[in-house]
N, C-alpha and C positions, 0 to 999 in steps of 0.2 A: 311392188310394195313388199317391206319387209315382213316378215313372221311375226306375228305381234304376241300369238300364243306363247312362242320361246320367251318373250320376254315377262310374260305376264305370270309364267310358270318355269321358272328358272329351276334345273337339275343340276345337280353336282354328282363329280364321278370321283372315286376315289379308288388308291391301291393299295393296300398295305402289305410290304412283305414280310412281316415278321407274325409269328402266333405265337402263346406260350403252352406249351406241352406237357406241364405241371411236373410230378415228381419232386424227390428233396435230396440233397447229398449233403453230406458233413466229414468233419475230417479231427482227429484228435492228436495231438503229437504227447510223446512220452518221453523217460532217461533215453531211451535207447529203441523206439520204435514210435511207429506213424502208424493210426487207423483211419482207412478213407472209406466210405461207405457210400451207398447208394441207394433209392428204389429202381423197381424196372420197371413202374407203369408208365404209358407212353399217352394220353389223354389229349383231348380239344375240345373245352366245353364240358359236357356232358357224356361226351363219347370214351371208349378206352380202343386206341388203335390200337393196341397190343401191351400183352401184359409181359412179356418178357424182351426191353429194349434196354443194354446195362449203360449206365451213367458215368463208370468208372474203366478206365484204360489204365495199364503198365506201360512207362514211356519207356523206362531202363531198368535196370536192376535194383534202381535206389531211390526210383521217382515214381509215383502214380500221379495221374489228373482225374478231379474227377469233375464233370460239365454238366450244367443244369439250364433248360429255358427252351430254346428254338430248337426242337432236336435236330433238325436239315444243319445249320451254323455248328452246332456242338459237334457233328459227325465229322463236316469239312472244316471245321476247328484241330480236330486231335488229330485228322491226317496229316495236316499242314506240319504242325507241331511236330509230329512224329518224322517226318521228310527233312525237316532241320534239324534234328537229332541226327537221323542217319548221313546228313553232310557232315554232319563236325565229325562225328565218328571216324569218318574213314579218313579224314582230313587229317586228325589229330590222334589218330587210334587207342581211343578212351572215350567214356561215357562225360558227358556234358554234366557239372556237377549240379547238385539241387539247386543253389542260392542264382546259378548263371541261366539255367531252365527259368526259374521265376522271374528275372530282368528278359529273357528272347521273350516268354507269352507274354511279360508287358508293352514291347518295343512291337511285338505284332499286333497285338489291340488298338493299339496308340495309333499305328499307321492305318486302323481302319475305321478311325474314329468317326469320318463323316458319312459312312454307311455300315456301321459297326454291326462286330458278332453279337445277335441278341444272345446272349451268354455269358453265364456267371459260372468262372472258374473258383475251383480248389486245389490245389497243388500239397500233395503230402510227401515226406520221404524222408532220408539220412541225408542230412549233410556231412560236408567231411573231417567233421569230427566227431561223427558216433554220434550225434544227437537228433532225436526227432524233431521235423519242422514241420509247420503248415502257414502255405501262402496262400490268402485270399483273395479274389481281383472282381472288381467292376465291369461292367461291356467294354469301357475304352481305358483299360488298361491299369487306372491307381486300383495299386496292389499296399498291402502289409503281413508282415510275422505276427503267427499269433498261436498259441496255443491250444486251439480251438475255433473250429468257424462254422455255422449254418450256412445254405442256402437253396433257396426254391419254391416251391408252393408252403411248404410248413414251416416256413426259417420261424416264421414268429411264434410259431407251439414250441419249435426243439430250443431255438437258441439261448432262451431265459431259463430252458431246464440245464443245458451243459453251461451256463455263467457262476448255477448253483454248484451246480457238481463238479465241475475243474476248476473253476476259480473259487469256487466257495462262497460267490456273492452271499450277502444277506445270511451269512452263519457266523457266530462267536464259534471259538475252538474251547474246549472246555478249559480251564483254571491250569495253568502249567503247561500246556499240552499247545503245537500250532499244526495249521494244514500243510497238511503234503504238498511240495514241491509240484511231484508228481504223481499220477497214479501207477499202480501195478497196471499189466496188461488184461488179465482178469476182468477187474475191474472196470477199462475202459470198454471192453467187448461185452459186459452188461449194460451198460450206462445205453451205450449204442445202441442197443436190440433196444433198451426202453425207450427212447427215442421213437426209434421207430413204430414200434406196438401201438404206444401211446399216440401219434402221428397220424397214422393208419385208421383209429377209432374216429378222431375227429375232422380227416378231412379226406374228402371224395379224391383227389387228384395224387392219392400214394398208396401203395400197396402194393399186393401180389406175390412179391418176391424183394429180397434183402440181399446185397452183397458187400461184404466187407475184407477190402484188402489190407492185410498184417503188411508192413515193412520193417524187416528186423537189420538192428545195424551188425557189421562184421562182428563174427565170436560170439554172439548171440545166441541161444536154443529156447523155445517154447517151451515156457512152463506146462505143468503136467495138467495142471486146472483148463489150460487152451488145448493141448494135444488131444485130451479127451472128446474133444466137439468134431472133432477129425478136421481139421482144415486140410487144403487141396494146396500143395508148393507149388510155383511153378519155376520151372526150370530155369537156370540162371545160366549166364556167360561161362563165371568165375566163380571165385570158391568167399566170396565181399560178401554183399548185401542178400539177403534173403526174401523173396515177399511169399505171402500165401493168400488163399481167397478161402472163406467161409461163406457159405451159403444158406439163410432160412427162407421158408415160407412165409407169406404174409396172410394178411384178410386178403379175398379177392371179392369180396360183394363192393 
């Protein structure tokens, strides 16, 4: 005789492999430089696996990624990423330019679309004509240029604040007078930190710690208003593109 209890009480098993690990990154492009930024709290739930886990990588000298969502995917994400940079490099002996980095992370998402990277990329940097860019992408790969991009646990606190502030949504410019193109870099390194502050007060899954990487295009030098915050260079190739990292503290409660 069959088991009639199994049928009378039917169980179901399931597996999920994917969690999400909160934190928020954004990324702001300028005339002539890219800010990509990051939290480092690393969460599940309730819990904080760790408060210092950074969201943001240097690919090349002209390129940052920064990766938010599943952090296991995010991690074996920027490696991969990074292993096809150092192919083409020795391949072609030169750095993979920003616009062509933006089309490989979309053609690798795309190939993983039926078990894809839980992962919401941001791509900042110089392209190659001195200007700053940022590419946004989806888990399976549709990407766009934009000026500005949220994402992660706070995209919906930050993104309606930087639509104000870079694009100027919802503001009249005063009688004679229009909006900046772009902004000074000053400017975007406040805008940023208020993001985050502000960020950080309303939601559990960001904090701790802040890090924001400067991408300055060739012939470029930090204004004296930024050099004053002491940012940290880091060592480049060549005598090209410059990046630097700033670092604040957050709330940690």
């Amino acid at each position: 005789m069959p088991d009639m209890s199994a049928i009378a009480n039917p169980q179901q098993r399931q597996f999920n492999p994917y969690t999400d690990n909160g934190g928020t990154i954004l990324a702001v492009a300028g005339a002539d430089f890219t800010v990509i930024a990051g939290d480092t709290r690393q969460s599940e739930g309730y819990s904080i696996q760790t408060r210092y886990a950074s969201k943001v990588f240097r690919l090349t000298d002209r390129a940052v990624l920064a990766v938010n969502g599943f952090a296991a995917d995010g991690n074996m994400f920027v490696k991969k990423v990074k292993q096809r940079l150092e192919w083409y490099r020795h391949n072609h002996a030169k750095d993979m330019p920003l616009r062509s980095i933006a089309r490989l992370i979309q053609t690798m998402l795309y190939a993983q679309r039926f078990f894809p990277y839980y992962v919401y990329n941001i791509l900042g940097g110089i392209e190659e004509d001195g200007t700053g860019a940022v590419y946004s992408f989806d888990p399976v790969g549709s990407y766009e240029r934009e000026a500005c991009r949220a994402a992660g646990a706070a995209q919906s606190l930050v993104q309606p604040f930087l639509d104000n502030q870079i694009y100027f949504k919802n503001q009249t410019a005063a009688q004679g007078f229009s909006h900046p193109t772009h902004l000074p870099l000053s400017d975007v390194l406040s805008i940023v930190i208020d993001s985050f502050t502000s960020a950080t007060e309303r939601h559990i899954e960001v904090g701790d710690g802040l890090e924001m990487y400067i991408v300055l295009a060739k012939g470029r030098t930090l204004p004296e208003t930024v050099t004053s915050l002491l940012p940290e260079e880091i060592p480049s190739a060549g005598d090209g593109e410059r990046i630097f990292v700033l670092k604040r503290d957050l709330k940690k409660d």
